[in-house]
Structures are given as structure tokens and as C-alpha cells.
C-alpha positions as CSV (number, residue, x, y, z in Angstrom):
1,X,-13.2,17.0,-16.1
2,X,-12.0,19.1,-18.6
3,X,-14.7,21.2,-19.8
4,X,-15.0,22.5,-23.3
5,X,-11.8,20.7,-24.5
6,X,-10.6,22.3,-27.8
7,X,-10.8,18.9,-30.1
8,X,-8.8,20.3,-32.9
9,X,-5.9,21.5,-30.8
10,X,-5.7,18.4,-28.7
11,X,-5.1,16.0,-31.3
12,X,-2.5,18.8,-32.8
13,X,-1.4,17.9,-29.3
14,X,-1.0,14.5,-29.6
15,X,0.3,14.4,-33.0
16,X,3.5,16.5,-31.4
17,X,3.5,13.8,-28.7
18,X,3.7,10.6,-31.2
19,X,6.7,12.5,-32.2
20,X,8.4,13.0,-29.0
21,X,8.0,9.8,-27.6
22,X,6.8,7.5,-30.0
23,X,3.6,7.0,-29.3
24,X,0.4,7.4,-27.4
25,X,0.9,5.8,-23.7
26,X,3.7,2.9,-22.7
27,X,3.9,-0.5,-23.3
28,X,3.9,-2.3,-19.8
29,X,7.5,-3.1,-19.5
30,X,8.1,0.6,-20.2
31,X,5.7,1.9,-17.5
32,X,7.7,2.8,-14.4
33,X,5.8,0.8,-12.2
34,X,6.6,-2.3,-13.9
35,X,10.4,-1.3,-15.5
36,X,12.1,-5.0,-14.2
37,X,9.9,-7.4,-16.3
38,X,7.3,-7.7,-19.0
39,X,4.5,-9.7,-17.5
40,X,1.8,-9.4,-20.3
41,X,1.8,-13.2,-21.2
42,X,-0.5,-12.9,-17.3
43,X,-3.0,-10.3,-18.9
44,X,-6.9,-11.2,-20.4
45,X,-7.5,-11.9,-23.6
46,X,-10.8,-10.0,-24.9
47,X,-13.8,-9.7,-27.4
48,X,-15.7,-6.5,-28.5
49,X,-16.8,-3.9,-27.9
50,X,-20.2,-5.3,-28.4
51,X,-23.1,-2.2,-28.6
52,X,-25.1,-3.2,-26.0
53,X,-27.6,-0.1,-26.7
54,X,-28.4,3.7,-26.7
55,X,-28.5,5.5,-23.4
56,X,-31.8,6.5,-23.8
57,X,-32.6,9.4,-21.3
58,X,-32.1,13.0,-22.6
59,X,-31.3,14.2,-19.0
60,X,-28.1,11.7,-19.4
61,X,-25.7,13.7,-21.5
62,X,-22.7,13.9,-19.8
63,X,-22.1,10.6,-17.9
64,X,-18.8,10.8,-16.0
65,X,-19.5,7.6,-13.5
66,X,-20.4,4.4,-13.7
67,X,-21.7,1.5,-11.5
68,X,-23.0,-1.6,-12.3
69,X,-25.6,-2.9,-9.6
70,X,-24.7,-5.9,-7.5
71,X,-28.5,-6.3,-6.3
72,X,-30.7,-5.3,-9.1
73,X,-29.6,-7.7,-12.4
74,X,-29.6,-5.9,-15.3
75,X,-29.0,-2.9,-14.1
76,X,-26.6,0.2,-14.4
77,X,-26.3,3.7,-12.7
78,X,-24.9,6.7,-14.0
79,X,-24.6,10.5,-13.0
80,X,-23.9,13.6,-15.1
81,X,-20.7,15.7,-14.2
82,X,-20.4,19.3,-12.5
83,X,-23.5,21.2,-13.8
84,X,-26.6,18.9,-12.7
85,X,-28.4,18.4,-9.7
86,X,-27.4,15.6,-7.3
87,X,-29.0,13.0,-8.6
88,X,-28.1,9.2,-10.5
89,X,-30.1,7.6,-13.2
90,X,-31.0,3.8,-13.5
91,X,-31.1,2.0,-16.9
92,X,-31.1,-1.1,-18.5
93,X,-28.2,-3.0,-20.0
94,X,-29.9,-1.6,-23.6
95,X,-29.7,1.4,-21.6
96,X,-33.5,1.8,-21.6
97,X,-34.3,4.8,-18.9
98,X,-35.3,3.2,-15.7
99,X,-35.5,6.6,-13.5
100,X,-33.8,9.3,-12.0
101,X,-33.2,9.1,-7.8
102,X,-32.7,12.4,-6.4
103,X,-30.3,12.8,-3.0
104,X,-31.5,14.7,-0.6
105,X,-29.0,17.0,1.3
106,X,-26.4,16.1,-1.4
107,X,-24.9,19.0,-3.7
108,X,-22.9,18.4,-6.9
109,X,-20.5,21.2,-7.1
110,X,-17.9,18.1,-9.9
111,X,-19.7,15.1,-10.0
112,X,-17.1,12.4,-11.5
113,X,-18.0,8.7,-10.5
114,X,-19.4,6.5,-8.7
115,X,-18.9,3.2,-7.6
116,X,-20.9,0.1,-6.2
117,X,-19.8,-2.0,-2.6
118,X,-20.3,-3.0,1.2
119,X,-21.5,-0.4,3.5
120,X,-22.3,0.2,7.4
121,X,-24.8,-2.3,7.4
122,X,-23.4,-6.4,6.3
123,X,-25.4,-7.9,3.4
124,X,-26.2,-3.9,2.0
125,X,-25.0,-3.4,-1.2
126,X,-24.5,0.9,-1.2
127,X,-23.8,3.0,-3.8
128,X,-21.3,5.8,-3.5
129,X,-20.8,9.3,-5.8
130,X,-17.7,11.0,-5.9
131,X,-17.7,14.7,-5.9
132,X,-14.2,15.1,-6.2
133,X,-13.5,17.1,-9.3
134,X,-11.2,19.9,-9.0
135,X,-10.2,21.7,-12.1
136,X,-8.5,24.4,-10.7
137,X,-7.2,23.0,-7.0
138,X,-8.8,25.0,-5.3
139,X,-10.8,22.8,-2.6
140,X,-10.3,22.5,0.8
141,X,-12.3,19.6,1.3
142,X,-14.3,16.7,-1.3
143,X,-16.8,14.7,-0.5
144,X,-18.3,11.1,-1.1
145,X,-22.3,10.6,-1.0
146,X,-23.4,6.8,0.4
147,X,-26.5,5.6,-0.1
148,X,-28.0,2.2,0.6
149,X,-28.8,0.9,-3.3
150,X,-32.5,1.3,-4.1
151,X,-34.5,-1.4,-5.8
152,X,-34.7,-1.2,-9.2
153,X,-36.4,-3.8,-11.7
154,X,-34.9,-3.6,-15.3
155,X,-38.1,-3.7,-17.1
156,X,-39.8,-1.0,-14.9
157,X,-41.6,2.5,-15.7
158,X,-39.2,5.2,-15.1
159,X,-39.6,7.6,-12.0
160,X,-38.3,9.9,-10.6
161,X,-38.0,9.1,-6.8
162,X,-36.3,11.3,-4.0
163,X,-33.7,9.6,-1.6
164,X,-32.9,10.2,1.9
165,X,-30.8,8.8,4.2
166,X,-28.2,9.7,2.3
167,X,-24.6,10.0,4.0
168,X,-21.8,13.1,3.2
169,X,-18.5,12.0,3.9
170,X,-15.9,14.7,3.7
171,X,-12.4,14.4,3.4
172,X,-9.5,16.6,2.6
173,X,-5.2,15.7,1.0
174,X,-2.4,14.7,3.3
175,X,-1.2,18.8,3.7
176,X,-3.9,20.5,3.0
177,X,-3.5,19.6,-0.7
178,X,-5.4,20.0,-3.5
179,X,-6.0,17.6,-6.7
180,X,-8.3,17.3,-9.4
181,X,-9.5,13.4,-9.3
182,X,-12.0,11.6,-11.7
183,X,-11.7,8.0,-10.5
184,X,-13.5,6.6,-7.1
185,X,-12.8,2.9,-6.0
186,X,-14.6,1.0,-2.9
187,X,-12.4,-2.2,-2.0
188,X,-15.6,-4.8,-1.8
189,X,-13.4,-6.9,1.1
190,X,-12.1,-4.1,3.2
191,X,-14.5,-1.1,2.4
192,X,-11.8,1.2,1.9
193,X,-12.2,4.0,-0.3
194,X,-9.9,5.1,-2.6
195,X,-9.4,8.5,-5.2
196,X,-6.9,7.9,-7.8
197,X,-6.1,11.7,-9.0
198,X,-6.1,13.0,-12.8
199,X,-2.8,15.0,-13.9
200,X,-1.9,15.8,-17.6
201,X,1.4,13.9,-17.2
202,X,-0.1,11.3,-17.1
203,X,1.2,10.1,-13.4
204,X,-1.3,9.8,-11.0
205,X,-2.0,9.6,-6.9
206,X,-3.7,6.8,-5.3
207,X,-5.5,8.1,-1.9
208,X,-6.9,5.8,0.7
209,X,-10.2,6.1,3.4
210,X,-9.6,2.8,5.4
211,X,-13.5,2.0,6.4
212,X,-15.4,2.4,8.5
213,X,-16.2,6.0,7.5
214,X,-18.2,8.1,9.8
215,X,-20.2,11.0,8.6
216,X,-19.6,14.4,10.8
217,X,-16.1,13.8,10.8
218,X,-13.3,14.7,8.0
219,X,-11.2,11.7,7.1
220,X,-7.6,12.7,6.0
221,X,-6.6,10.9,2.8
222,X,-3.6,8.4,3.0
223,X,-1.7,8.4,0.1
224,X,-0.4,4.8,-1.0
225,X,0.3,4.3,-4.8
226,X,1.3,5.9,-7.7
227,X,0.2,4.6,-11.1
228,X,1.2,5.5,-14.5
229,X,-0.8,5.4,-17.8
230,X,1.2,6.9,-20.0
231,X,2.8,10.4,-20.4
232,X,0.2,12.7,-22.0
233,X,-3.1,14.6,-21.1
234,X,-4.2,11.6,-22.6
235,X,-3.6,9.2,-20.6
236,X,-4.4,11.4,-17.4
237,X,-7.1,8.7,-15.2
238,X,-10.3,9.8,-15.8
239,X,-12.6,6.8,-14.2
240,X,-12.5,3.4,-12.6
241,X,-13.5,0.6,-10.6
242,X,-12.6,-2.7,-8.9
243,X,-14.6,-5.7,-9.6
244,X,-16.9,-7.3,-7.0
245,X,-14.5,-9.9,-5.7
246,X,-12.2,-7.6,-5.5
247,X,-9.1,-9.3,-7.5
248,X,-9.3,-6.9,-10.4
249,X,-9.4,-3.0,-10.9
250,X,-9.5,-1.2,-14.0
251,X,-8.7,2.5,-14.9
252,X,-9.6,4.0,-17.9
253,X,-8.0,7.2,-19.7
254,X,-9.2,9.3,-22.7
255,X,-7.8,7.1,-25.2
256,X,-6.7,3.5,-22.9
257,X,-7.8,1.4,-20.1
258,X,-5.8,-0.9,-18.2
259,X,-6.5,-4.2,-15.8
260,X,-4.5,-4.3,-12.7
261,X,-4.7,-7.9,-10.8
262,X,-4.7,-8.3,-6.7
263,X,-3.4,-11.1,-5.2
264,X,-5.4,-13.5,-2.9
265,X,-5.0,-11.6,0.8
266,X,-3.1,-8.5,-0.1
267,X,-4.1,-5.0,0.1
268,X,-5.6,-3.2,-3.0
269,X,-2.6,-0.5,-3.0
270,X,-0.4,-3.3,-3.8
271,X,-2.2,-3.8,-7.0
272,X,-0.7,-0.8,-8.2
273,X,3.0,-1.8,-8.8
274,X,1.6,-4.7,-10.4
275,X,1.5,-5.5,-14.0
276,X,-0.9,-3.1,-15.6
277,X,-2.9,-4.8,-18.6
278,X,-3.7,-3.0,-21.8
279,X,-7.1,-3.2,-22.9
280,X,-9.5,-1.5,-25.3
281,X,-11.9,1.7,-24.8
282,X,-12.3,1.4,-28.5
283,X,-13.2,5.2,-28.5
284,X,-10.8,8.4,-30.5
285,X,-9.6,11.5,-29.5
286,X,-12.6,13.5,-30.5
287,X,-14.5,11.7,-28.1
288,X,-14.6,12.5,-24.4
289,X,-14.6,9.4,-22.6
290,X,-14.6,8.9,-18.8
291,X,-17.0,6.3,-17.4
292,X,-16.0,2.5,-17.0
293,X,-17.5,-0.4,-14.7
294,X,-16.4,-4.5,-14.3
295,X,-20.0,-6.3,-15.0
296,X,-21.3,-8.2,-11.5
297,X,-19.9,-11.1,-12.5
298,X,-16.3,-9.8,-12.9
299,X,-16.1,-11.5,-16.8
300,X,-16.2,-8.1,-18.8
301,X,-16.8,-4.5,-18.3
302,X,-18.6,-1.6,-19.9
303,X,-17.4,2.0,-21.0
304,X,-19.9,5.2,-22.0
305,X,-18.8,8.5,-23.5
306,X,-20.0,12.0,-23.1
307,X,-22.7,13.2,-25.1
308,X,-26.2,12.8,-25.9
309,X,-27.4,9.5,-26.3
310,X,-24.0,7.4,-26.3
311,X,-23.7,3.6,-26.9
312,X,-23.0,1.6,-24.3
313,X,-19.6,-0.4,-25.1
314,X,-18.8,-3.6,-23.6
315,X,-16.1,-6.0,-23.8
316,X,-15.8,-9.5,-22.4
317,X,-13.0,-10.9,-20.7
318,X,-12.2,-14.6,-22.4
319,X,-9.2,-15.8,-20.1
């Protein structure tokens, strides 16, 4: 992320911006992935944001990733940016303070998200965490952590347990590049992974693992999309995920969000020169906001902000 973000002269920022170009972001038929046709008639129709609750944990005050669990109901994992330990918290959907699971031979030099899906082993659900910030480009290599989901029971005594068995897997750019990237995606049919990069144009990468994904090895990066969110720091990608069946994914920015759909047997990359649907983070410039995840059941999603103690924000798809 952008640490220490001077509020004040950001939104000067933006003011300047509304009067360059009109606005904050681009409608759809304006976005250059989708400049032949307005398709919006296609995209959800939503309710909210409903406050589900308070993240209660103290330790939690600067969630940058988001996951929620496909094997415990009712529950949701999140992880602080660069700055903590390697670890990931469980809570509630009231955001009630389940416990904190330490990984073992993991480091956390940027932290930025996470993101629930299959795994080596058929009929796992795993949970993977993205240390792929890179403020400065200055990285060689970044580096996913996979670990088989604990179980977690949303109405349990928070603990603090240590995890092992936890898999690195390194990769590195197409040319010995380097980008600063915010956003992890696992594909839930093919098990591919995916870094969408964060620039302050506003125009981002799309990188591809195809699975399997072997630890002791470094897996060069594919790239395969470009997506657009607008034209601002802004509107620069700073988290996402793809929903459990795999026919949605949504990226969020600092002020936006969009919904892109997959069609039935195509590849994920695809999706991104689809349509991209507007819809609401509900959250202003003075707040930080990076962390996004589809509910299990693909029929909303939830959104957190930086800080101590933020609400946890949902919205429900109605179409």
C-alpha cells in the first residue's frame, strides 16, 4: 500500500482531477476495455451496505486481505499489511475475534491479500496470502503462502494457534520486472493464480500461475489482461477476489469496485475485456480502503477499511 497517505493533499488531488476529466473513474462504455458497447443493462442490481459489525480484535488494524471461508460458515479471515508478523485472524460475520493462526516459516516483508480456493489435495479448501506489495519495485521475487484452511467454529474462544505445513511459493515478472500489486485471485475451477498490479494511472496488469504450483521452484508470471478502473491514484486496484463458482470477480479501488462476469467454460483472463460493473464501496477519500471478498454463496460481498476497529460493510447482490 501506500503508507502514510497525505489525506488532505489527495483529495486536493482529486479535486484537480474532477476538473481534468470530469470525474472520479469512467463509466463502462468509456473504459477502454469495453469502448464498442455499453452493456450495463447485464450488470447486478444491489442493497446496502448493511453493518454487519465491528472488527473486534485490536491486533486487526490495518486489514489489507480478505477471505471468506468456504469450510467454516460464518467465518472470515483477514491479515494486517507490511509491518506484522505472518500471521491471519479469524472472526465472525459481527466480526467477533475468533483467533490469530501464526505460519510458520512464512515472513511478511508487504502483506496485501488473501484469497480462499482448491489446493494440492481435491476436496481441501486452502487459504492463500499474498506478499506481493512492492512500493518501490524493487523485488526480485514475491511470494504466495498456502495453507490447508484450519477449522474454525464461529462461536469459539479465541486462540492463538501456530500453523505448519505451510507452503512458499515464489515467483518473479515476465523480464525480470518489478510491480507493486495489492490484489491476489485463485480461479476455484482451474487453480490458477493470478496478481492484478496497482499503478496510479489507474491501468492495471493481470499476471497468471497456471496450477499446479510446486514449492522449491520459481514460477514465472504470465501476463494475460489488462484492466482499467479509471484514470487516477484512485482508482489504482487495491484488492479482489473471484467468487466460489468461479463466474464472478470483483476488484475494488480506493473509492470504486467493479463486478466482472465469466462465461460458462472460458478462461478467467477473458473476464477482463468483459463488461466491468460498477458497484458501491460506500467508503470516501479519507478513508483507506483495500480489502473486498464475494460471500460463499456468491449472492453479495463484504468490504473493510484500514484502521482500528472498522465496520464490516456488506452489500447483497439482488439480480
Amino acid at each position: 500500500m501506500y503508507r502514510h497517505l497525505n489525506l488532505s493533499l489527495a483529495l486536493v488531488i482529486s479535486i484537480l482531477l474532477l476538473s481534468s476529466c470530469g470525474g472520479l473513474g469512467l463509466k463502462n462504455s468509456d473504459n477502454l476495455n469495453n469502448s464498442d458497447s455499453d452493456n450495463s443493462s447485464s450488470c447486478p442490481e444491489l442493497t446496502g451496505p448493511e453493518i454487519m459489525g465491528t472488527v473486534e480484535s485490536d491486533l486487526i488494524n490495518e486489514a489489507s486481505g480478505l477471505a471468506t471461508s468456504r469450510k467454516n460458515s460464518g467465518v472470515i479471515w483477514t491479515h494486517n499489511d507490511s509491518g506484522d508478523s505472518p500471521r491471519i485472524f479469524a472472526m465472525n460475520l459481527n466480526g467477533d475475534h475468533l483467533g490469530i493462526f501464526n505460519l510458520l516459516n512464512a515472513d511478511n516483508y508487504d502483506w496485501e491479500d488473501m484469497a480462499a480456493g482448491p489446493g494440492p489435495v481435491e476436496g481441501e479448501q486452502y487459504l492463500y496470502a499474498g506478499d506481493i506489495g512492492d512500493n518501490h519495485k524493487v523485488r526480485s521475487s514475491i511470494f504466495v503462502y498456502r495453507l490447508m484452511e484450519p477449522a474454525v467454529d464461529q462461536n469459539q474462544t479465541a486462540d492463538t494457534i501456530d500453523i505448519s505445513g505451510v507452503d512458499t511459493l515464489e515467483m518473479q515478472y515476465p523480464d525480470n520486472q518489478a510491480y507493486d500489486a495489492e490484489t491476489l485471485l485463485v480461479d476455484p475451477i482451474s487453480g490458477d493464480l493470478f496478481i492484478v498490479t496497482k499503478n496510479s494511472s489507474g491501468t492495471s496488469k493481470v499476471f497468471r500461475n497456471p496450477s499446479p504450483h510446486n514449492t522449491g521452484e520459481v514460477a514465472v508470471l504470465e501476463e494475460v489482461a489488462t484492466v482499467i478502473l479509471g484514470t487516477s491514484f484512485f482508482n489504482a486496484v487495491t484488492g479482489g477476489d473471484v467468487s466460489a463458482d468461479g463466474s464472478m470477480i470483483i476488484l475494488r479501488s480506493y473509492q470504486n469496485a467493479v463486478i466482472l462476469y465469466r462465461d460458462a467454460g472460458a478462461d478467467i483472463a477473458d473476464a477482463f475485456s468483459g463488461v466491468l460493473c460498477d458497484v458501491p464501496v460506500n467508503e470516501s477519500l479519507s478513508q483507506q480502503g483495500e480489502a473486498i471478498a464475494f460471500d460463499p454463496d456468491g449472492n453479495g460481498y463484504t468490504t473493510v477499511i484500514e484502521g482500528s476497529n472498522p465496520s464490516l460493510k456488506h452489500y447483497s447482490i439482488i439480480n
